[in-house]
MDAnalysis code that builds the backbone (N, CA, C; Angstrom):
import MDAnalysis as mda
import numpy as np

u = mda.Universe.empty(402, n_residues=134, atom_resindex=np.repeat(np.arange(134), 3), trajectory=True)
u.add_TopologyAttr("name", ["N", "CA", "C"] * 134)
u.add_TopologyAttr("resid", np.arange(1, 135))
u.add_TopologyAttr("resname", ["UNK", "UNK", "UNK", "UNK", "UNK", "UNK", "UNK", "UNK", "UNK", "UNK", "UNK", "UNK", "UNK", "UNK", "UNK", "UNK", "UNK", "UNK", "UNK", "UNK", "UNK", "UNK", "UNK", "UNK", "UNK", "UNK", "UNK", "UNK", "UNK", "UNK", "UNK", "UNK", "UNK", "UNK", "UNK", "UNK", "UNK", "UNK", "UNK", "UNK", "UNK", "UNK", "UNK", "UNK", "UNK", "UNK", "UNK", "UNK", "UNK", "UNK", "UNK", "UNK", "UNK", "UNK", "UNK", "UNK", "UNK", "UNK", "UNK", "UNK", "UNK", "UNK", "UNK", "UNK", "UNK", "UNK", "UNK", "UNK", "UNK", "UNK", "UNK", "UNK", "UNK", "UNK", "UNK", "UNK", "UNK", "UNK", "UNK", "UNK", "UNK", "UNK", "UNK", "UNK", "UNK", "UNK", "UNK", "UNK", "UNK", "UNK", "UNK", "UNK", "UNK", "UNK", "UNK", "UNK", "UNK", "UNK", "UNK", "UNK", "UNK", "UNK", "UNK", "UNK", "UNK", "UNK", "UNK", "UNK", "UNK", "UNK", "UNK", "UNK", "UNK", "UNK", "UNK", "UNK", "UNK", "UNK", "UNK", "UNK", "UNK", "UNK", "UNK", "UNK", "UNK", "UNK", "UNK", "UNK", "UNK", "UNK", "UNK", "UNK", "UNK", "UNK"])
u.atoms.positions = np.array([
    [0.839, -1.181, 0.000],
    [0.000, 0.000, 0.000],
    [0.884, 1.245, 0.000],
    [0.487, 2.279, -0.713],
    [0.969, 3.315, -0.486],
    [-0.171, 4.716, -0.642],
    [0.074, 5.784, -0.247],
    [-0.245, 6.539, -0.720],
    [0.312, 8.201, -1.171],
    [-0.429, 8.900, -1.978],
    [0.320, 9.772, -3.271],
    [-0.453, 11.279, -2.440],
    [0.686, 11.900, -1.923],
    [0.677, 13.451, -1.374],
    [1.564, 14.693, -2.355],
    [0.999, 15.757, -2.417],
    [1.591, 16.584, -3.161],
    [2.252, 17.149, -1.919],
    [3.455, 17.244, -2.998],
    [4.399, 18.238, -1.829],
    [5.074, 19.642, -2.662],
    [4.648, 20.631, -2.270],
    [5.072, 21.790, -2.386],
    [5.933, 22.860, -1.741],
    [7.109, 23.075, -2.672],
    [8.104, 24.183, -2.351],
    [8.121, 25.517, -2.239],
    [8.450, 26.259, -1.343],
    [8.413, 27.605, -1.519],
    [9.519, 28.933, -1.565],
    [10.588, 27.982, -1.515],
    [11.768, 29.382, -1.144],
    [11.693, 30.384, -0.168],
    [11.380, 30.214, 1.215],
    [11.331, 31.076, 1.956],
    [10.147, 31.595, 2.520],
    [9.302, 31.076, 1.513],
    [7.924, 31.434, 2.019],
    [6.713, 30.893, 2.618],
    [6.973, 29.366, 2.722],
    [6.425, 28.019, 3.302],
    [5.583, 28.857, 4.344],
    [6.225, 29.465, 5.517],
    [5.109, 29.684, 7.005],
    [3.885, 30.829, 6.639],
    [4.426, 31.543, 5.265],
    [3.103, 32.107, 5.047],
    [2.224, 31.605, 4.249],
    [2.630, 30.004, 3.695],
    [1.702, 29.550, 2.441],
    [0.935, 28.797, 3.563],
    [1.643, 28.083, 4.611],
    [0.926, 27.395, 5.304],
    [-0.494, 27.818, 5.897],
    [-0.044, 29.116, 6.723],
    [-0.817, 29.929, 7.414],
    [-1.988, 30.256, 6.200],
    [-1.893, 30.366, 5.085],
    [-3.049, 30.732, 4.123],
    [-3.778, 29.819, 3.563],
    [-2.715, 28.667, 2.979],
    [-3.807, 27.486, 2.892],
    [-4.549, 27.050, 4.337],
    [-4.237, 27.034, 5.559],
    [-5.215, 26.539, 6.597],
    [-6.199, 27.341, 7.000],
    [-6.369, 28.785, 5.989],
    [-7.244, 29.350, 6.550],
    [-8.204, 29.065, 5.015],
    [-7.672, 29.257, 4.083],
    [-8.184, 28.704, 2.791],
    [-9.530, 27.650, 2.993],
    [-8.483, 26.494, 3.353],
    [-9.015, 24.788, 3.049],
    [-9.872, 24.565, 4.804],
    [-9.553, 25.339, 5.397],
    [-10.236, 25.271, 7.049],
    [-9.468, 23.997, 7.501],
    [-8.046, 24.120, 7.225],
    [-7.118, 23.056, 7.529],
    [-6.570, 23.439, 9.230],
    [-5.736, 22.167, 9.607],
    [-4.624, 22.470, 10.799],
    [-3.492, 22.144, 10.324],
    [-2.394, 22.656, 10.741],
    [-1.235, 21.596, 10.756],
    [-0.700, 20.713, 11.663],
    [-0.561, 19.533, 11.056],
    [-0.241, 18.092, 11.365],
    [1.002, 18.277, 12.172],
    [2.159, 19.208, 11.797],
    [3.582, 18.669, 11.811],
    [4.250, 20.094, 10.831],
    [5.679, 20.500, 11.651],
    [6.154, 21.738, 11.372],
    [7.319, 21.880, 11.985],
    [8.441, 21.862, 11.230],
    [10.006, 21.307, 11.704],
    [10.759, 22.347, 10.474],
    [11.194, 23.081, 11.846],
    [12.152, 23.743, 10.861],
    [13.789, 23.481, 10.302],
    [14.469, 23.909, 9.779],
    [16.059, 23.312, 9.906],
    [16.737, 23.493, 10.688],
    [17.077, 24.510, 11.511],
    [17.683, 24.447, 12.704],
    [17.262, 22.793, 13.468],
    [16.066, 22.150, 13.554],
    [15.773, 21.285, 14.305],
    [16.450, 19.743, 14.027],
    [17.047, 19.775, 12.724],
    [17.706, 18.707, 12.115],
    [18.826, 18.101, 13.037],
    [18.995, 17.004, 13.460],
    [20.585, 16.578, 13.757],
    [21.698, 16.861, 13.392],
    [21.712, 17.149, 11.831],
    [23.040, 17.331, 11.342],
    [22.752, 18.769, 10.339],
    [23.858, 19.388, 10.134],
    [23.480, 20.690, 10.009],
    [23.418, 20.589, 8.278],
    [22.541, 21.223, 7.535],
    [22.176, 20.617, 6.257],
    [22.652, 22.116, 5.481],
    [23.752, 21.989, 4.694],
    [24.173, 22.983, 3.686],
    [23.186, 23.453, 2.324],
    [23.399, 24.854, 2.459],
    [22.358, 25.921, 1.622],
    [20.587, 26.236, 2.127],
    [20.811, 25.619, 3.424],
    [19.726, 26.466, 3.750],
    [19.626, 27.487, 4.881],
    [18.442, 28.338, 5.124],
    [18.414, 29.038, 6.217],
    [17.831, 28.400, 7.147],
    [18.742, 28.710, 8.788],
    [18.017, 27.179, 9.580],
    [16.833, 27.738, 10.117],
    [16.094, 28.853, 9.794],
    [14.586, 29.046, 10.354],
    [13.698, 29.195, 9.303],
    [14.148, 27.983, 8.021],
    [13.452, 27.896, 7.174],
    [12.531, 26.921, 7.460],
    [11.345, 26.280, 7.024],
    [10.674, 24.853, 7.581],
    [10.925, 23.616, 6.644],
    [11.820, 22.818, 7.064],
    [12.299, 21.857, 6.332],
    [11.195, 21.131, 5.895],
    [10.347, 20.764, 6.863],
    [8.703, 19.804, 6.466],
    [7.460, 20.733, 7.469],
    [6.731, 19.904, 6.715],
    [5.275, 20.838, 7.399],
    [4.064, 19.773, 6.794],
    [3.272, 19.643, 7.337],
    [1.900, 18.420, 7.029],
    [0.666, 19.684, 7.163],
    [-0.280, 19.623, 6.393],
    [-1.400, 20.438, 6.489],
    [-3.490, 19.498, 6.184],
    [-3.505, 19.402, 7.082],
    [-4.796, 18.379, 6.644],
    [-5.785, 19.149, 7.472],
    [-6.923, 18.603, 5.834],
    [-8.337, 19.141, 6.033],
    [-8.997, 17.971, 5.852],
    [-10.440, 18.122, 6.249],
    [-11.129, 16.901, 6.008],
    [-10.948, 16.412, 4.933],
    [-10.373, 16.936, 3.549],
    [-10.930, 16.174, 2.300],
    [-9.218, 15.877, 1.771],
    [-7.894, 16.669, 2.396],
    [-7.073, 16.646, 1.423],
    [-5.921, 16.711, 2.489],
    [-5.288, 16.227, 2.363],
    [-3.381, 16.384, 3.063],
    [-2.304, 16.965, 1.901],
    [-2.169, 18.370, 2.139],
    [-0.689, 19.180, 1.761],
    [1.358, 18.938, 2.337],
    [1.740, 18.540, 1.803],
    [3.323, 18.600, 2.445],
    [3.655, 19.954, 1.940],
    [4.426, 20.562, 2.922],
    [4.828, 21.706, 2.364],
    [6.534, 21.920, 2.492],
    [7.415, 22.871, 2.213],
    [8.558, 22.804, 2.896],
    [9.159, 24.325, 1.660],
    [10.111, 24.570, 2.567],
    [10.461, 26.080, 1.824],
    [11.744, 25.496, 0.898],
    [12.358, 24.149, 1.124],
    [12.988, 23.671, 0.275],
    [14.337, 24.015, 0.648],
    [15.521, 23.260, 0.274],
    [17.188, 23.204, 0.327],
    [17.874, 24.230, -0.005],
    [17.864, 24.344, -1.344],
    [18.252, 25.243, -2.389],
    [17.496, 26.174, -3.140],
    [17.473, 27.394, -3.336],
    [16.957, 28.130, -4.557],
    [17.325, 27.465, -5.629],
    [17.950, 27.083, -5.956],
    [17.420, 26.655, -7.546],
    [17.018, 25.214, -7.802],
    [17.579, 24.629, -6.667],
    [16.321, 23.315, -7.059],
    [14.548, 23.527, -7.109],
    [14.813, 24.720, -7.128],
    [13.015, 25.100, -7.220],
    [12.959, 26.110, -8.288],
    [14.047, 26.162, -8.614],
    [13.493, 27.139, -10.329],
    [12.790, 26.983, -11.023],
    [12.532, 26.042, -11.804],
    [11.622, 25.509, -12.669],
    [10.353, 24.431, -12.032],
    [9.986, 23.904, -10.786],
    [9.460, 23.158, -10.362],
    [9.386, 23.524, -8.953],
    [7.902, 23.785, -8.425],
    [7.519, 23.651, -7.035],
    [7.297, 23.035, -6.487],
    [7.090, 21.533, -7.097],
    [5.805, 20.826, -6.396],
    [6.931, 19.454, -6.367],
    [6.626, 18.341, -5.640],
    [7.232, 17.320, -5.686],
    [5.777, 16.308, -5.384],
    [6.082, 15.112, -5.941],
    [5.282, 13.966, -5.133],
    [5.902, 13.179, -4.461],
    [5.011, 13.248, -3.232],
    [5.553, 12.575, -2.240],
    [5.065, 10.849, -1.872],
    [5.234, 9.985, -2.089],
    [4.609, 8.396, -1.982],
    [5.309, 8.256, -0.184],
    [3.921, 7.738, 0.308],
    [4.583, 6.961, 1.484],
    [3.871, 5.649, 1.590],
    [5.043, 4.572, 1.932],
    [4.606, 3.280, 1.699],
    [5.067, 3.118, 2.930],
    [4.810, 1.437, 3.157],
    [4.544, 0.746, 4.085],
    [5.571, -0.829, 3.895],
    [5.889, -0.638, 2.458],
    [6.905, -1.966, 1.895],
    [8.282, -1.277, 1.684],
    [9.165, -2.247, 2.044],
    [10.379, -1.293, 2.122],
    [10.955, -1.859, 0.623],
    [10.681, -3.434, 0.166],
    [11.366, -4.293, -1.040],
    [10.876, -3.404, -2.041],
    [9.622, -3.223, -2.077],
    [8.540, -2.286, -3.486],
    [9.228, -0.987, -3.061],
    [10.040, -0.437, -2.037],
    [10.018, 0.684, -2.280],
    [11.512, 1.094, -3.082],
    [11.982, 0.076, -2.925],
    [13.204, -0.211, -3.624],
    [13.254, -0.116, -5.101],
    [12.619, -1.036, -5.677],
    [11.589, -1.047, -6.614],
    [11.479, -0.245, -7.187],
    [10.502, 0.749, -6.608],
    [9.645, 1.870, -7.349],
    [10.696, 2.742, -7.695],
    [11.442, 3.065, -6.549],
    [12.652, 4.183, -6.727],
    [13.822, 4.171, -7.342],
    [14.169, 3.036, -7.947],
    [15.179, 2.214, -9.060],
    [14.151, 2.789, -10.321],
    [13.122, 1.929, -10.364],
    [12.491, 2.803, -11.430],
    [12.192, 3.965, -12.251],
    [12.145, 4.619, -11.166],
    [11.768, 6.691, -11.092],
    [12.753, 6.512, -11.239],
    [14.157, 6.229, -11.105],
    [15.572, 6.880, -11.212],
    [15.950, 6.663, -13.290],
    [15.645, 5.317, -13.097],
    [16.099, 4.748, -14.681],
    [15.829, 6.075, -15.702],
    [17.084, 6.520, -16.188],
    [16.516, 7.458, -17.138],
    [16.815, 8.887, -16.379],
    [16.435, 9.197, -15.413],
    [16.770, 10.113, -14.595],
    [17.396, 10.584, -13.509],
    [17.525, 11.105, -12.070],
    [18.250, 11.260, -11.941],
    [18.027, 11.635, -10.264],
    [19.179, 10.859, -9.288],
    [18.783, 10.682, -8.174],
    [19.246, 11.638, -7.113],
    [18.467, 12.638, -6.590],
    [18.804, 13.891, -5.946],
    [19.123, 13.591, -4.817],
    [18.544, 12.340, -3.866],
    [18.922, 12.119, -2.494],
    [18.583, 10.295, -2.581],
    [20.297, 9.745, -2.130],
    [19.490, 8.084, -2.547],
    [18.916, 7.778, -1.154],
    [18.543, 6.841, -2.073],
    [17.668, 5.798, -0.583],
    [18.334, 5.731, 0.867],
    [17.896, 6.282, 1.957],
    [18.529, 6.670, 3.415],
    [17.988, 6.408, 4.186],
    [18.246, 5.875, 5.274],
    [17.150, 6.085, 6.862],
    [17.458, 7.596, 7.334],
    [16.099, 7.905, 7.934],
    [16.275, 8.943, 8.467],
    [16.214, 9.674, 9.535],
    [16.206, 10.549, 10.279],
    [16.180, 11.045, 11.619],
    [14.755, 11.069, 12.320],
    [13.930, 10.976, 11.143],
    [12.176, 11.123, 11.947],
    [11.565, 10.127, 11.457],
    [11.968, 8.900, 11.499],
    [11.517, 7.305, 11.367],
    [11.288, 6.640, 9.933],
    [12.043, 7.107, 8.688],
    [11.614, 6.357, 7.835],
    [12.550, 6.374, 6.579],
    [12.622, 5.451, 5.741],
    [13.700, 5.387, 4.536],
    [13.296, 6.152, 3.681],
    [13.984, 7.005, 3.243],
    [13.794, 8.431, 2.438],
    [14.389, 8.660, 1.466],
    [14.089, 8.584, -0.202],
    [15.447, 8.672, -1.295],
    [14.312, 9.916, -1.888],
    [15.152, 10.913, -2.562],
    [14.311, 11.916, -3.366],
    [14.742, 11.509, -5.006],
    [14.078, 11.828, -5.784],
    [14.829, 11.336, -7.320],
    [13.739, 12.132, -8.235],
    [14.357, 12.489, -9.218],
    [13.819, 13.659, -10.486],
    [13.581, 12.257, -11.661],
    [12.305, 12.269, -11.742],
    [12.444, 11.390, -13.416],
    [12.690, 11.695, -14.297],
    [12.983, 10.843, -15.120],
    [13.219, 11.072, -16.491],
    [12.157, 12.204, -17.524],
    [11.184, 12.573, -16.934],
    [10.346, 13.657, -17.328],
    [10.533, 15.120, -16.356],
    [10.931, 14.971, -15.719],
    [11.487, 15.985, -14.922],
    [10.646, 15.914, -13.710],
    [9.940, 14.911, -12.754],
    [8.715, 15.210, -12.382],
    [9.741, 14.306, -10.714],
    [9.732, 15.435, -9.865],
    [10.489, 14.997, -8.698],
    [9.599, 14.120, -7.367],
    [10.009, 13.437, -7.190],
    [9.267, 12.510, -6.379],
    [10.286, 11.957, -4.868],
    [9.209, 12.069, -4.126],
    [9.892, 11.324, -2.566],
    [9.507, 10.351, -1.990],
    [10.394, 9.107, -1.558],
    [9.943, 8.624, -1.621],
    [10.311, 7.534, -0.203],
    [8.755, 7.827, 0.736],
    [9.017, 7.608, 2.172],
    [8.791, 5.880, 2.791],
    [9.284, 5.290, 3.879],
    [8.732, 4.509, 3.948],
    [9.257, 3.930, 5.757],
    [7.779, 3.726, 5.993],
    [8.216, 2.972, 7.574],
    [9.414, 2.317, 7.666],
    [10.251, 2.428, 8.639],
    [11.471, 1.899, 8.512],
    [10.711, 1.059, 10.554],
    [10.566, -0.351, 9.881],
    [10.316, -1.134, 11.789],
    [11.582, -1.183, 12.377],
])
């Protein structure tokens, strides 16, 4: 099982998109971690930027995040985000999305419970890709 969340970038501007979509969609937020809060200190960003952010309304769940780099968001805001529950399929899937294209963060465990690879496809269409780590 998995399921398919849009995740959207903002360059700096994440805590005010948040604050507008939850008044928008009559959302809350789930979850809101900025970079300073990371374990290890993560190069090219500002650390009171929000590395992740969860936004859910009754009908829809937003990821948000102000993102790493300025220009990994030049041409593209949005990422999809898959979170699964199989770690072999997730292997899988993300070998796949890579073939052809091109792997921005490989497959990792991570600091807030789960195996995490980011990868740009071969269409340019960036995807993340999460998964329970037991």
């Amino acid at each position: 099982m998995f399921i398919l969340t849009p995740y959207i970038f903002f360059s700096g501007r994440c805590e005010q998109a948040l604050d507008f979509y939850c008044q928008c969609f009559d959302g809350h937020v789930l979850t809101k971690r900025y970079f300073h809060e990371a374990p290890q200190l993560i190069k090219g960003v500002n650390p009171n930027w929000i590395m992740h952010a969860e936004l859910v309304t009754q009908h829809m769940k937003l990821m948000l995040s102000d993102g790493i780099a300025t220009q990994e968001l030049k041409d593209n805001q949005i990422a999809l985000s898959v979170v699964m529950d199989d770690i072999d399929r997730q292997l899988v899937l993300f070998e796949q999305l890579a073939e052809q294209g091109k792997v921005m963060m490989p497959l990792e465990d991570t600091f807030w419970g789960t195996r995490c690879g980011k990868v740009e496809d071969q269409f340019g269409v960036r995807w993340i890709i999460n998964c329970e780590v037991c």
